[in-house]
C-alpha positions, 0 to 999 in steps of 0.5 A, a space after each residue: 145042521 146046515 151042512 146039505 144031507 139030502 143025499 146021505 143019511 145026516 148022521 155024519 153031519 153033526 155039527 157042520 154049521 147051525 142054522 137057528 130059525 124064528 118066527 112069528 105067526 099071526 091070525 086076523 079077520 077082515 070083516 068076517 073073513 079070516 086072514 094071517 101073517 108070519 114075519 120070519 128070519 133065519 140065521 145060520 152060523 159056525 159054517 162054510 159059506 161061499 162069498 159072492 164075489 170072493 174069488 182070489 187068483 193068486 200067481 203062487 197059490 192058484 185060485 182060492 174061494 173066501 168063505 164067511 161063516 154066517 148068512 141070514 135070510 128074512 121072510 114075511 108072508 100072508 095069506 087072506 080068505 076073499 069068501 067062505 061059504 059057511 060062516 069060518 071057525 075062530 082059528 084056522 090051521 093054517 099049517 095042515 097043507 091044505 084049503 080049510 074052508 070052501 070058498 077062494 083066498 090069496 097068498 104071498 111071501 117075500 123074501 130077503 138073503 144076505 147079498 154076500 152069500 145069496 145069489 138071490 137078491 130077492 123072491 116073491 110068492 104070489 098066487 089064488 087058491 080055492 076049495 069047493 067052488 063047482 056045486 056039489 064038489 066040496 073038496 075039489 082043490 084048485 090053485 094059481 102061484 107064480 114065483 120070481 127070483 132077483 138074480 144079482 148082476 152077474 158081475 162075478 165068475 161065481 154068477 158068470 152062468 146066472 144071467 136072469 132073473 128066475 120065475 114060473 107059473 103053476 096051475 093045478 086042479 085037485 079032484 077028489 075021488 073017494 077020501 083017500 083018493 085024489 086026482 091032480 091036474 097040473 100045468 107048469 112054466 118055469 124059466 131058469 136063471 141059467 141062461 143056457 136052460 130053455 124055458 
């Protein structure tokens, strides 16, 4: 279903819009250390899309907003282990959310979104996660990302309040205090796209 229900319980909206999503995910090692890759796409279809740019003022009829039925985007992401303090298993989960292995890595992911649908040209992920890195700590977490978001020229009403380029940083420490437990230091930057929004 594409149609937003974050609000609602979704069952009433079945059948506004599909959104159909692939992947592809793969795992490598450098060396001895273990690394992966997903190349990703998702296409959305039988909906109600906004057109960038779409705005037509017609004297008789008013103002009226073009729509297109389908909008795509594309992601590749990876991420890559720069040192492991124990010797890594063959495969790692890399969908359980969390560091697998004691040592320190690198991720990112790039993403595309279609131009007439998307005011997001373009996104880019970037950041160093680690797990155990202070002795006797072996399950403290800690983490640095950055994100940015190519805004297109705001040369449309309909981007009028977009004048920048969106990015933030985040910096966290996660201490373990028992095995249910955990305390979380966090620190974040953010700039909006909406130029009326301090940073």
């Amino acid at each position: 279903n594409t149609k937003d229900s974050s609000t609602t319980n979704g069952f009433n909206d079945f059948g506004d819009g599909v959104s159909w999503w692939t992947s592809i995910d793969a795992q490598y090692r450098l060396g001895r250390l273990p690394g992966g890759m997903t190349v990703g796409g998702i296409y959305a279809f039988n909906g109600d899309f906004l057109q960038i740019g779409g705005l037509n003022i017609d004297p008789g009829d008013g103002i009226s907003l073009e729509l297109k039925s389908e909008s795509w985007a594309f992601i590749f992401s990876g991420w890559q282990y720069l040192f492991t303090k124990d010797e890594p298993p063959e495969i790692i989960d890399s969908t359980d959310g969390r560091q697998d292995l004691e040592g320190l890595g690198i991720f990112f992911e790039v993403g595309l979104g279609d131009r007439t649908t998307n005011p997001v040209q373009w996104s880019l992920i970037a950041g160093l996660s680690g797990r155990g890195l202070i002795s006797g700590r072996g399950n403290d977490t800690f983490g640095l990302g950055y994100f940015y978001n190519d805004i297109q020229d705001p040369r449309t009403i309909a981007l009028s309040r977009l004048g920048r380029p969106s990015q933030g940083l985040e910096l966290y420490y996660n201490i373990e205090i028992a095995n249910s437990i955990a305390l979380t230091l966090d620190g974040q930057w953010a700039r909006s796209a909406v130029s009326l929004f301090d940073d």
